[in-house]
N, C-alpha and C positions, 0 to 999 in steps of 0.2 A: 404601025403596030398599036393596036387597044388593048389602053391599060388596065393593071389587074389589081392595083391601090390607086385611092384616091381621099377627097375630101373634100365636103361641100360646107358651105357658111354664106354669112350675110357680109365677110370682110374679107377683104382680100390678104391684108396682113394676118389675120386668123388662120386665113387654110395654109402660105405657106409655112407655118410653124407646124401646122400636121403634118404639112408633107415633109417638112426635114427631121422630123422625127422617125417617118416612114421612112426616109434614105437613111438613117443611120440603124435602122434592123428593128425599130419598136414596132411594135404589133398596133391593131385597130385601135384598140381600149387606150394605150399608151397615147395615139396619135389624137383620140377622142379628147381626153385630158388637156394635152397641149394646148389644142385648139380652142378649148373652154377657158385655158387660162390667161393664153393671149388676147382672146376675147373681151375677156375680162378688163385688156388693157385698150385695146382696139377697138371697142365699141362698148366706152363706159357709162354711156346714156342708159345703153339698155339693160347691163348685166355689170359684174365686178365680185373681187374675192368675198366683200362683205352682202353680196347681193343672197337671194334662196334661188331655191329650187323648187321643183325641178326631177327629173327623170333620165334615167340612159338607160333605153334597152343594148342590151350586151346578145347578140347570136354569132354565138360559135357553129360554126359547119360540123355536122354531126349532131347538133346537141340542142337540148329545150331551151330557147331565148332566155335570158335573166332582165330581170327590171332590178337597177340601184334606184333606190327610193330616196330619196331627200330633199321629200317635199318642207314646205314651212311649218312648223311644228310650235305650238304653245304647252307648256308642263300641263296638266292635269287639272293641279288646285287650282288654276287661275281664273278669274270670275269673269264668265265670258259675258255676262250682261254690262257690268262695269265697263268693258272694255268694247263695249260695243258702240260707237259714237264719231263722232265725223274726226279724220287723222287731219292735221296743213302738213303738207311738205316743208321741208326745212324747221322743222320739230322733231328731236330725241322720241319724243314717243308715238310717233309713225312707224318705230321700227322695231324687228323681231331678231330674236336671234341670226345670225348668219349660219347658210350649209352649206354654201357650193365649194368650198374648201371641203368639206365632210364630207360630201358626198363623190366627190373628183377624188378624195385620196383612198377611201372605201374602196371603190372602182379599179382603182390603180394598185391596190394592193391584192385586189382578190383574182383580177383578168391582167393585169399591164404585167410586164415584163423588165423596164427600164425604171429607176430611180425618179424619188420626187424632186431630187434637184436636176436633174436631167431634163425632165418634161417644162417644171418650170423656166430653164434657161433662155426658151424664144422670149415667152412674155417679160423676163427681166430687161432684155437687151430691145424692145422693142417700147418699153417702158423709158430707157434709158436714151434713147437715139430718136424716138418718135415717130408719130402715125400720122402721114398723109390724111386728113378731114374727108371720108366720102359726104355724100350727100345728105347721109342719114344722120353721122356724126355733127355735120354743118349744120342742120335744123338744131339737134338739142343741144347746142349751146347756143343758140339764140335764145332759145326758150329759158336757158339758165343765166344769160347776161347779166352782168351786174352781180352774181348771189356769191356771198362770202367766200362760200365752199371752192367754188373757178377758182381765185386767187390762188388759195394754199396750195390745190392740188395740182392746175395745169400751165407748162409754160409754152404761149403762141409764139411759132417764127411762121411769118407772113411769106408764100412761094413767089409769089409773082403780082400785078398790077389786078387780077381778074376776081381777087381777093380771097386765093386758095390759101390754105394756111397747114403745118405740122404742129401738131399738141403732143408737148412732152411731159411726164410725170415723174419728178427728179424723186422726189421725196415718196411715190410709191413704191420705185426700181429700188431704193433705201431697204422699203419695206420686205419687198419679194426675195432679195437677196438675202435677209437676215430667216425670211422664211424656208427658201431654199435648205438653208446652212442646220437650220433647227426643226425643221419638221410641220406638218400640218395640225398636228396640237397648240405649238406655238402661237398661233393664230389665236385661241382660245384660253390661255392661262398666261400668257406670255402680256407684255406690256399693253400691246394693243388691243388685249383683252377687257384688260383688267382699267384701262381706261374706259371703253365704252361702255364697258358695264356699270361705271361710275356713272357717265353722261344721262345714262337712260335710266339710272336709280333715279339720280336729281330732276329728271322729267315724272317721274312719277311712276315712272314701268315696276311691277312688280319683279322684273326679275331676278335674281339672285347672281353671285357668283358663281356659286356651285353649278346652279343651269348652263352656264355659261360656258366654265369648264367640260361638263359632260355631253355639249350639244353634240358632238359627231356623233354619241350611241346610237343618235335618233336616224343618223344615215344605216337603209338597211339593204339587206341584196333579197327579194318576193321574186314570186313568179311572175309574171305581166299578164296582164286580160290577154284572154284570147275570144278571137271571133270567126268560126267556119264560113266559109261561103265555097262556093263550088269551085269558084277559079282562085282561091289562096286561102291561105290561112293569117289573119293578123295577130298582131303583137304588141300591145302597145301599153299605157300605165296604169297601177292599178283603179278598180271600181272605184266610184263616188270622189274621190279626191282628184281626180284627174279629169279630161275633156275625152277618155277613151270610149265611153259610152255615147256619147255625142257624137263620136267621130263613126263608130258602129255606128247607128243609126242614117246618118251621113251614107254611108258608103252601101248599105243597105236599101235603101230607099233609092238612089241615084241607079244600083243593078240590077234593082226591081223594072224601071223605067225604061234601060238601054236593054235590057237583055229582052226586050221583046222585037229586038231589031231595028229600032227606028234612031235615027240619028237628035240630037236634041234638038228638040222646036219650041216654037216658043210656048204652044201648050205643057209639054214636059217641061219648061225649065219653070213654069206657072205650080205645077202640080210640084216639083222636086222641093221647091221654096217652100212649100203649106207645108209637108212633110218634115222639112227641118222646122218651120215656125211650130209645129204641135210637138215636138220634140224637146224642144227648147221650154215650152209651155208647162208641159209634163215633169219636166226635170227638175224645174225650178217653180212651178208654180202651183201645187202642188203637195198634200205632206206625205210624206214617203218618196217621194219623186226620185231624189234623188240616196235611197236607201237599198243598198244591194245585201243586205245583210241575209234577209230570208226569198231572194228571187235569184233568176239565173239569169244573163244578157241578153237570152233568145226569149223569154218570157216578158222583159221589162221590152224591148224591143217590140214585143209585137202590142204593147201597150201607147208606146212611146210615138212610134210612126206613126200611127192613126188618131194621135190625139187630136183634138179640136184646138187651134191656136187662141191662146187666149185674145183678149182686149189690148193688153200692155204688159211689160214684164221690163224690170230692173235693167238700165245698160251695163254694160260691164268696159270698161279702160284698161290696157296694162301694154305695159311694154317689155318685149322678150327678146331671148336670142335662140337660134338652134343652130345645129352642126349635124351630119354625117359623115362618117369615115367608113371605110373595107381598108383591107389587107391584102396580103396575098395567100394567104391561108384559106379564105374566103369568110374570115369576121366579120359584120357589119355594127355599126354603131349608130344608134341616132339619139341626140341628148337635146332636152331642152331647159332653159334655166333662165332665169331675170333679174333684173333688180327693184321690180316693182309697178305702179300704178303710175307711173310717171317719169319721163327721163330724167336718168339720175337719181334715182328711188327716192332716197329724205332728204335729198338734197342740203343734206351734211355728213362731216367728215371727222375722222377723230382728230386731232391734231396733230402735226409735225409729222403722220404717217401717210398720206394722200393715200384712206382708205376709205371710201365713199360708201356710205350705209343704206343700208336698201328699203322700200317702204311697205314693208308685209305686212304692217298690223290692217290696212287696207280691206284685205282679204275675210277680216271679221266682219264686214258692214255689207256681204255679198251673200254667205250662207253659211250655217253653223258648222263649226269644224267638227270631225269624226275623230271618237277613239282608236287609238292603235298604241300596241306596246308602250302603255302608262302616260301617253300624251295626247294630243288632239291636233291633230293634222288637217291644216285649210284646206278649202275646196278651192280648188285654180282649174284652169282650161285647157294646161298643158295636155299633148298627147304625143312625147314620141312614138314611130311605129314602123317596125320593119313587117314585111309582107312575106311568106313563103309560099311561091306559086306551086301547083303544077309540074311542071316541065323542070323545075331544077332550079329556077333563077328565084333570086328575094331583092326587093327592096327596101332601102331604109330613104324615108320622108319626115319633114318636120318644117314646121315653119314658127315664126312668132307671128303674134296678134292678138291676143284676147281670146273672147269668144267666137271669131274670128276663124281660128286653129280646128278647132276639128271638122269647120264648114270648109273650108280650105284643102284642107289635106284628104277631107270627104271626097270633094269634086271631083280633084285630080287623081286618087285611086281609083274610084270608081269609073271615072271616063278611062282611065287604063286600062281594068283590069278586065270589066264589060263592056268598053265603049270602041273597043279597039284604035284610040289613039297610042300615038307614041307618048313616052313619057316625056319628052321635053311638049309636045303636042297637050298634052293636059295638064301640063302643069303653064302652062300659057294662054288657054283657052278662059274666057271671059269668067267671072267669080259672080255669083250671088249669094246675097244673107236674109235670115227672117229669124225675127225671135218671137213674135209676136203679129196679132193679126193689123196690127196697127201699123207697119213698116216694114219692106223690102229694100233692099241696099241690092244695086248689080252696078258694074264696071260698063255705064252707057257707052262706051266709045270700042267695048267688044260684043257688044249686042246690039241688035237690029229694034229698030221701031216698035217690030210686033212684040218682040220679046218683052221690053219694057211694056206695052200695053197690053199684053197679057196679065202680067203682075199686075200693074193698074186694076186691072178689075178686080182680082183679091185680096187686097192688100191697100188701105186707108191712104197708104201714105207710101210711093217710090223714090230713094233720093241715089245721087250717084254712089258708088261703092269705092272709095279710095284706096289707095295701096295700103294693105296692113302689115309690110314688113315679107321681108323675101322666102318666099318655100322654094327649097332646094330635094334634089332627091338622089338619090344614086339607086342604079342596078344593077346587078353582079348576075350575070348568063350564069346556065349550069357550065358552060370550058372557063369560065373564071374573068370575063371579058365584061368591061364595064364603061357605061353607058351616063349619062345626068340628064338631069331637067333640073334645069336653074329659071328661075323668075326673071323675067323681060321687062319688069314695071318698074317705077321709081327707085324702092328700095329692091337692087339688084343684087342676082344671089352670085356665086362666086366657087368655082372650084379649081380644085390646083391633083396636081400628081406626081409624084418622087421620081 
């Protein structure tokens, strides 16, 4: 029998906390939450309660998709030139307010159905008992060996001779359960607040306690960009602060290509790549590029695709996590959320609370943040994005990576939705990147000779395309019947079902 709830992630200990929320009668959103918050504890390199945001589109059956907004937000007066300059990790002021508390309890309160101490219970006992090390979690603590923060927060028991290990978090289960017990304000005015807001006063950070207190107003519930195309309608975060525009473009340019009937060659995957390299070009390089204030996505779009790649253009680093959930209502969920430019975001911790702070200020040395509701909201690459087709069926996709993300999750819609693969079929099918005329990135060991010496010729510079972190997807048929596509690559993606 095919199932008709499920959940996808980059951890295995993640998705079953969605699905046991799912067997105990919570709905998507609820199971969404969960998953985000064991996440949290399961894959702390990339994400965590003090980490940002980040995005959840929320579609309910029947009804116009919602975007919860809680992206990284700076107050207004803050002097963004001042603040404009290289962050080190393991530095207080590498770091922003925290939302993914604000924005997970936003969510939970406007769509969930079950209690905030409910949803929190997997990640406290999972916090409590510990997480098996995947592969992913194994790299970034290598990367963190030795750094003060490991000590306070994780305790290693070694599995076996092969050097598998369980990381347990005594003193952040401490934490979650006091938050359980107190609420998601807590988090904010509560001790653990009111320390880090000391730490990062004493670093220099302008910001106040009061900001500190009021951070969740800044989680808000928008409507999400939408983008028409013939074979679905997308869904994903909004304009300019987000990689949704990117991702349009992406997914445009790829249905322009296949819907002439031809299978990908290496000429198309030559010409899809310049396409996203003038895109990327345009967005960022550029003034107004990345300005939706007085254009519409089909206007900027048809600017964007045909741009000329530039010379070079700015890298971009970060490291993320995402999730999708369904129901059996036929809700679907897909959220993305991080803790920063580097595992383990600032690679400090408050003390005696194993709460790991995330490294947003980063985000200032990429692109100017945008006004909204009295603050300034970063630009990040995020794009969750569920899809309404046609025929009745939606998908919800997301992956982390960087800039990365909406090249990613570009490919594999668009070979879905025009290329007539299946969905595990393109979400497995070879990956290329370009941001610039100076360098392509593709996955040589899924591409053929030509492919690669296609790109060669347009493109200064081809190097291999490594794994940026697992895209997972789910799709829900019109009779309620659901399907995945999980990543086959290094960082494997992961789904479970109640």
């Amino acid at each position: 029998m095919k199932p008709r709830a499920g959940v996808t992630a980059s951890s295995a200990a993640a998705v079953e906390a969605g699905a046991r929320i799912l067997r105990q009668g919570g709905n998507a959103v609820d199971a969404a939450v969960a998953t985000a918050l064991a996440g949290c504890v399961a894959d702390p390199g990339n994400t965590g309660i003090a980490g940002y945001g980040g995005h959840m589109i929320v579609a309910r059956s029947g009804r116009a998709p919602d975007c919860v907004d809680f992206n990284m937000w700076l107050p207004a007066e803050w002097p963004i030139a001042a603040l404009r300059k290289a962050y080190a990790n393991g530095s207080p002021d590498v770091t922003a307010v925290p939302n993914v508390v604000a924005g997970l309890s936003i969510a939970l309160q406007r769509f969930g159905s079950l209690s905030w101490s409910a949803v929190l219970e997997p990640a406290i006992e999972l916090a409590e008992s510990g997480v098996v090390a995947n592969a992913t979690s194994a790299r970034g603590f290598k990367d963190v060996e030795g750094a003060a923060f490991v000590k306070d927060c994780f305790v290693f028991d070694p599995l076996d001779a092969s050097g598998g290990f369980r990381f347990r978090q005594p003193a952040l289960a401490g934490t979650l359960r006091v938050l359980a017990k107190e609420g998601p304000q807590w988090l904010y005015d509560g001790p653990v607040g009111r320390s880090a807001c000391e730490i990062l006063r004493n670093a220099g950070s302008p910001v106040t306690p009061r900001e500190w207190v009021e951070a969740p107003r800044a989680a808000t519930i928008v409507p999400p960009a939408k983008l028409d195309l013939s074979q679905a309608a997308l869904y994903s975060a909004p304009l300019g602060t987000s990689g949704s525009a990117s991702l349009f473009a992406t997914v445009t340019a790829g249905a322009a290509l296949l819907d002439k009937g031809a299978s990908e060659t290496a000429d198309s995957v030559a010409a899809w790549a310049r396409a996203i390299a003038g895109m990327w070009s345009y967005r960022f390089g550029t003034a107004g590029g990345n300005d939706f204030s007085s254009t519409t996505i089909e206007r900027w779009l048809e600017r964007a695709v045909g741009f000329e790649p530039a010379r070079s253009l700015t890298p971009s680093v970060g490291h993320t996590t995402h999730l999708n959930t369904c129901d059996g209502t036929g809700t679907l969920v897909s959220v993305t959320l991080t803790h920063g430019q580097a595992t383990f975001g600032g690679r400090w911790a408050v003390p005696g609370t194993g709460v790991i702070m995330n490294a947003g200020m980063h985000l200032l040395t990429a692109a100017d943040p945008l006004p909204a509701n009295g603050r300034l909201y970063a630009v990040t690459n995020m794009n969750p994005t569920v899809a309404r087709l046609g025929d009745g069926s939606e998908i919800a996709i997301g992956c982390p990576g960087a800039r990365r993300i909406p090249t990613s999750v570009g490919l594999a819609l668009a070979r879905h939705l025009a290329g007539g693969l299946s969905l595990q079929q393109a979400v497995s099918r070879g990956r290329f990147h370009a941001e610039s005329a100076a360098l392509a990135s593709v996955e040589m060991e899924r591409w053929d000779v030509d492919t690669v010496d296609a790109l060669r010729r347009d493109f200064a510079a081809v190097e291999d395309e490594g794994p940026r972190g697992p895209l997972t997807a789910i799709r829900r048929e019109a009779d309620g019947t659901l399907s995945f596509g999980l990543d086959d690559r290094a960082g494997q993606g992961f789904a479970a079902v109640p």
